[in-house]
Structure formats: structure tokens, C-alpha cells
N, C-alpha and C positions, 0 to 999 in steps of 0.2 A: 675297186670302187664300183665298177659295172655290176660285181659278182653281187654286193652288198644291195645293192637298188634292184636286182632282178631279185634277190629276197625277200624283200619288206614288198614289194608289187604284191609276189604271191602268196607271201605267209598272211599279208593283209587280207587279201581276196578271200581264203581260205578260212582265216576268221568268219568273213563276214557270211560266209556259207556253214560252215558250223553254228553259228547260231541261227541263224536262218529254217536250220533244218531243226532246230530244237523247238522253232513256233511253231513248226507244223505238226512234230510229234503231239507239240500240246492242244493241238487242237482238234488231233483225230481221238488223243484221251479224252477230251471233253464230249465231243459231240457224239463218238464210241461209231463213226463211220470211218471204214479205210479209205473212203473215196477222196476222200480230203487231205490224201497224200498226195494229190494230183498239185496240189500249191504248191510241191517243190520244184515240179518241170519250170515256173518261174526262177530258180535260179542259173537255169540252159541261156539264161541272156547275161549270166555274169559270169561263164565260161567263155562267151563268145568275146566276150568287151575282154579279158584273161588273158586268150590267146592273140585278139587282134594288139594288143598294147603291149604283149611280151616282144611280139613279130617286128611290128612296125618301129615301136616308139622304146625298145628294148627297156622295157619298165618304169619309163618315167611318167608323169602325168601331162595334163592339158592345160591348156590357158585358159582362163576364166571360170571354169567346170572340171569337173571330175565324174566321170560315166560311172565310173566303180562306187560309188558313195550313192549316186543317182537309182542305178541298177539294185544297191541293196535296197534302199526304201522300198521297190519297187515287189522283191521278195518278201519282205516282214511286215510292212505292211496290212495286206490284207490278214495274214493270220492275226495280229494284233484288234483288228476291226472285229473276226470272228469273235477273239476270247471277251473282248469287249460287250459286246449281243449279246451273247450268252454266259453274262456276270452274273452269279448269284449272290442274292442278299442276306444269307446264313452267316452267322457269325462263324471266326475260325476257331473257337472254341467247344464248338458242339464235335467239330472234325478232328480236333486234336485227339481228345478221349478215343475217337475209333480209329484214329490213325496208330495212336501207342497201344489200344488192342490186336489192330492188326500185323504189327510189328510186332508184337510178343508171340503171337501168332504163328505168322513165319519163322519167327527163330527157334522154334521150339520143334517144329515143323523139320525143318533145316539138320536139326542137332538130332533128332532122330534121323533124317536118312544118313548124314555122312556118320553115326554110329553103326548103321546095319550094312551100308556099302560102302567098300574101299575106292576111291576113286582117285586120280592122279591128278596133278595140278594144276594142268589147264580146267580142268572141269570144275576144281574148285572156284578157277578164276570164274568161268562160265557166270555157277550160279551164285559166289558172292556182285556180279554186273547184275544179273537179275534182280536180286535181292536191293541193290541200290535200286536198280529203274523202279519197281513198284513201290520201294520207299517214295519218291518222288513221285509220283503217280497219286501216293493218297494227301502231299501236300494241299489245303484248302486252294481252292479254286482263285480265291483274290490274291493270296500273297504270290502264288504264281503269274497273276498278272503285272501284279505291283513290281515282280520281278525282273518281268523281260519287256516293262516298259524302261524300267531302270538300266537294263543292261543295254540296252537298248540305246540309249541315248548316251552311254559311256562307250559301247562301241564305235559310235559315228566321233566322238571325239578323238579318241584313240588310235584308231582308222585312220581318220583323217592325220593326224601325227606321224604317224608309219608309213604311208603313203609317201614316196616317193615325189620331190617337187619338180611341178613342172615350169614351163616358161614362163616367166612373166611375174613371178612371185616369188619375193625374197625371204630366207630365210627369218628376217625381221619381223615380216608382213606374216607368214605363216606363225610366228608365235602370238598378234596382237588378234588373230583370225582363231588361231583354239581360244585366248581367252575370251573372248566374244562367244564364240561357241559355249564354254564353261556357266557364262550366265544367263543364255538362253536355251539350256538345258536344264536350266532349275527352274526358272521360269514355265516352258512347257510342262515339265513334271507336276509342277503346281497346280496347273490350271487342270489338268487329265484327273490328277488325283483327287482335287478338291470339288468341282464338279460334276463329276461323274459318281461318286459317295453319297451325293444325297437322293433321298429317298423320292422327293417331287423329278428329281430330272429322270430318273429312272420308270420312273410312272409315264410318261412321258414319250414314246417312241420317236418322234419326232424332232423333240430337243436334243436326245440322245447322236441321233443319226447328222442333225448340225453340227454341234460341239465334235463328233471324229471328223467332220472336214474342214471343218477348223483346225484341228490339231493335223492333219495331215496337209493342209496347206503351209502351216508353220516350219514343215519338214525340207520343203523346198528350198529354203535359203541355207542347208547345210552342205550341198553341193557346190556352191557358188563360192568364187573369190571375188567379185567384184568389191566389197565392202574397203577392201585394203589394199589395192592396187592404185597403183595412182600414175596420171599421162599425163606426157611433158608434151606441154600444147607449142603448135610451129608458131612463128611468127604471123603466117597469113591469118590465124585462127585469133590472133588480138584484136588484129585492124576489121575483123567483117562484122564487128558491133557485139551488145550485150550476150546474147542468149548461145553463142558460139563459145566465146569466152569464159559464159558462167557455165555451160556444159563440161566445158575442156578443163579447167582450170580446179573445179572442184568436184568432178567424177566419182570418186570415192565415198567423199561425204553426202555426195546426192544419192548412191548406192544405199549406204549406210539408213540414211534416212528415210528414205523409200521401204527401206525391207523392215524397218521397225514399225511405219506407219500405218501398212498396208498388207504386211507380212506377219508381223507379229502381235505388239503391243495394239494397235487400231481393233485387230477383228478379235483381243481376247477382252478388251475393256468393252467392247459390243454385250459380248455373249456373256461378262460379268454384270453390265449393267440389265440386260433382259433378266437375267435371273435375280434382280434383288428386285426390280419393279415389278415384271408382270407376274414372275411362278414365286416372289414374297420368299424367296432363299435368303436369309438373311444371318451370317455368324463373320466372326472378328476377324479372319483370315481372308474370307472372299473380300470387305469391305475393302482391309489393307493392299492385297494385290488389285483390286480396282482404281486405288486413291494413286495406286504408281504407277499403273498401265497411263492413266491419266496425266498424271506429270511426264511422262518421258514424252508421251505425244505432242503437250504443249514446250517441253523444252528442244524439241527436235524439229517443233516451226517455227519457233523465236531461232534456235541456230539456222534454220531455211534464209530466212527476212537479213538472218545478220550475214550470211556469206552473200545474198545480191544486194544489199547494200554496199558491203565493201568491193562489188566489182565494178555499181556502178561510181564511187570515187576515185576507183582505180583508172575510169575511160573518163570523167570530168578531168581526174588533173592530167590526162595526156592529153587532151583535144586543148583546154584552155590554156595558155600560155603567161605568168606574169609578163608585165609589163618592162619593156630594155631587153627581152628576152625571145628568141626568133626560135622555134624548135621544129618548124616547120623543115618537110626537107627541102634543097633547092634554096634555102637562107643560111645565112652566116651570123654568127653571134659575136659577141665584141671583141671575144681574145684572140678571131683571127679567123681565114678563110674557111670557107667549110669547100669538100672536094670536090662536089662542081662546080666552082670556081677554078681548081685548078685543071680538069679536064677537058673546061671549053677555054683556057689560056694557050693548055698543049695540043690542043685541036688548028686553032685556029695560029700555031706559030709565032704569036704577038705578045706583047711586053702588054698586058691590060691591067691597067692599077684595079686593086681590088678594093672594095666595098668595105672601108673601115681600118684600113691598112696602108701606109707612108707611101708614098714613092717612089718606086727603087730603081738603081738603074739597070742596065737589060744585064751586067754581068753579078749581081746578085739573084736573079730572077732565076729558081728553079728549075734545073734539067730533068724530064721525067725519062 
């Protein structure tokens, strides 16, 4: 079992650094500088978090967070920012005609030299690897965005899946937290893609460079388990009034609600409403993902209003008592003593009739 969790640790990690190093590839294609191979030294913090979690915590994860998930954002990210900036607005159909030219190109290329030179089969392997990279290399510039936004967000699900669990999160809780993830990754997806396609937001430098910190604040809530973790409150945490009770008691759902409000659904109905009033964006799809950004938010403060109302009926009917009815501690109720009674009886050595209770004589009188 240990052997299995030191695996999925690193074959995850290892994922998440193979593609990592594929946005960077893509974005020294793009910009045609090598200097921009330097974004990969950002993955030198997802070695380190690697070996400290191999060492210490022999590959399991952490409570409440996950560093490894944390730390990839933190590598793909900005290349994603880059190919972002520098999206072109060409159709991929003008690229396709030169991409099937220059694949025919190459192949023909290709079939005359392995006709004139005998070469042996690693070298064949060489340049049929070649011959892929630069296929992919004349791939149109969006759909390779389109692309490694999407894999991108199936990684951190997937990831997250394989990842090793740590304290405090049950396997239960881990499967209600992918599908949460599941629809807040079609979600994100929508709103990048939908968005960022039209021709006014792109006009625009400034809308542009909002809308990715928007979506890069949305990313934050994929490290976290707080949404589905849930704490068993002590007794002292009942009795010290509302706002203890209603912290403790419904943790989860306050989580939950918080990171939809404020995290996700809140600041993407913002930046869907900016764009249909003031930059006049206006089609069938932005509307719809607006009209639901909008209802989750007001169903997610109608459920706020309805878990502190029911906590505070929960501390009315302990505080108030019906009537014939003593719940108080230090009282006794009518079926019969309650145990201070019987502790200041065996205190004080004495036959003391009790409070609602016959008579009795001293050899019926309990021996403690």
C-alpha cells in the first residue's frame, strides 16, 4: 500500500510537470524567443514540495490544501497568460491549407533523404519525433490555446484524483470535491472561451488583462478542501452563543458558499454583466451563463439566511424551556432526581428527601 501512494505522489507530480513543460515549449514557438524557456525554472518549486512530501509525509497529502496542485498553477499559469496576449485573430482555416502544404512538404522531403541514405532505427525514430514536433508546431495558434486550456483543467481534476489523500478527507468527501471540481471546470472553460473570442474584448487591452485575473483567481479554489470537510463542534462551542455555533456547525457550507460567491460565480456575473452593458457584447450564450451566474449567487444567500435561521431555533428552543419542564442544569424534572441531587445527598451523608420524589426510608436510600 505504501509502495502504491509513493506512486500516484510522483507519477502525479510528473504529470503535472510534463505538461507544464509543454506551455512553455508553446510559448517559446509563439513568441520564437528562447529566453522564455526560463518559465520552466518555475517548476524547481514543484521538485522541492516532490521531495519534501516524498521525505516527510512518505507521499501522502495535507489537510485542508494540497501544495502539489497549488505549485502547478503556479507553473502553467503564466505561460497560459502569455499565449493569451499574444492570441491571434486569423481564422484556422487560412493555417490549415499551409499547414497540409507544409506537411506534404516535409514528407516528400523526408522520403527522398531516407531514399538516398540508409540510416538505422533509432535515427529513424529521431526524425519521425521531429517530423511530429513541427506538425504540431504549425497547429493554428487558438486551437492550441483552446487546447492546453482544456487539458489543463482536466489535469487538475485528474491530479487531484490520483493524488494520494491526506488527513482529514474522506474518501467520500474526495469524490463530492472532483464533482464540484467537474462543474467548475466547464464553467471556467466557458467563460475564457466565451469572452476572450470577441472581437470588442480584444480591442481592448485592459478588459483583456481583467478577465485573466479573474480566471486566475477562479483557480485558487482547486487546491483547497475546505468545501467538504466538515467539524464536529465540542460542546463548549454550543453554549458560547450564535456566531460560534453557526461557524462550527456549518463550516463546510459556509466554505462552499463563500468560494462560489466570491471565488467564482460573483466575479464571473461581474465581468459577464460589464460586458453586455458597457462594451454592448451581447449573444445567446453570454446571456445564459449570466442568468446562472446570477441564480446560484441568490440561491447560495437564500441557503446563507436559511442555515442561520435554523441555528438560531436551534439556541431558542434550548434556552426556552416548556412549561412542567426544568432543563436547566442544577434542576430535576418530574420522573425523578437529577445527579446533583444525588451528589450533595452523598456529600453530605444524609437521608434528604428529594424534590418531587416520596420518602423513603434510610435503607432504600442509595449507596454511592
Amino acid at each position: 500500500m505504501e509502495g502504491l501512494v509513493f506512486f500516484n505522489a510522483l507519477a502525479t507530480r510528473l504529470l503535472f510537470l510534463l505538461h507544464s513543460l509543454v506551455g512553455v515549449w508553446r510559448v517559446t514557438e509563439v513568441k520564437k524567443e528562447p529566453r522564455y524557456w526560463l518559465l520552466a525554472l518555475l517548476n524547481l518549486l514543484l521538485f522541492l514540495e516532490t521531495a519534501l512530501t516524498l521525505k516527510f509525509k512518505r507521499g501522502r497529502g495535507y489537510k485542508w490544501f494540497s501544495p502539489a496542485i497549488f505549485l502547478y498553477l503556479i507553473s502553467i499559469v503564466p505561460s497560459l497568460w502569455l499565449l493569451e496576449l499574444h492570441h491571434e485573430t486569423q481564422y484556422c482555416s487560412f493555417q490549415a491549407e499551409e499547414t497540409s502544404q507544409n506537411t506534404s512538404r516535409k514528407e516528400a522531403s523526408n522520403q527522398t533523404l531516407t531514399s538516398s541514405e540508409q540510416t538505422n532505427g533509432a535515427d529513424d525514430l529521431i526524425e519521425t519525433a521531429k517530423v511530429f514536433v513541427n506538425n504540431l508546431s504549425t497547429v493554428c495558434e487558438k486551437v492550441w490555446t483552446l487546447g492546453l486550456h482544456q487539458t489543463f483543467l482536466l489535469m487538475l481534476i485528474i491530479g487531484r484524483w490520483l493524488l494520494p489523500i491526506g488527513g482529514g478527507i474522506t474518501r467520500d468527501q474526495l469524490s463530492q470535491l472532483l464533482l464540484m471540481f467537474v462543474g467548475t471546470a466547464a464553467d471556467i472553460l466557458e467563460f475564457t472561451s466565451e469572452t476572450l473570442e470577441e472581437q470588442n474584448v480584444r480591442n481592448s487591452p485592459a478588459l483583456v488583462y481583467a478577465i485573466l485575473v479573474i480566471w486566475t483567481w477562479s483557480m485558487l479554489q482547486f487546491p483547497l478542501d475546505l468545501a467538504v470537510q466538515n467539524v464536529v463542534c465540542p460542546v463548549s462551542v454550543t453554549e458560547s452563543g450564535f456566531p460560534s455555533l453557526f461557524f462550527c456547525q456549518y463550516s463546510a457550507d459556509l466554505w462552499n458558499i463563500g468560494i462560489s460567491v466570491f471565488i467564482q460565480d460573483g466575479p464571473f456575473l461581474v465581468v459577464r454583466l460589464i460586458l453586455m452593458t458597457y462594451f454592448k457584447v451581447l449573444n445567446q450564450m453570454l446571456v445564459f451563463f449570466a442568468a446562472k451566474n446570477f441564480l446560484v449567487v441568490v440561491l447560495q444567500l437564500y441557503r446563507l439566511v436559511v442555515l442561520a435561521l435554523a441555528v438560531r431555533a436551534s439556541l431558542r428552543s434550548q434556552s426556552e424551556a416548556p412549561k412542567g419542564e426544568h432543563r436547566c442544569r442544577g434542576q430535576t424534572s418530574e420522573s425523578g432526581p437529577s445527579l446533583r441531587d444525588w451528589q450533595s445527598e452523598s456529600k453530605e451523608g444524609l437521608a434528604i428527601p428529594l424534590r418531587g420524589s416520596p420518602v423513603t426510608s434510610e435503607d432504600s436510600r442509595p449507596t454511592l
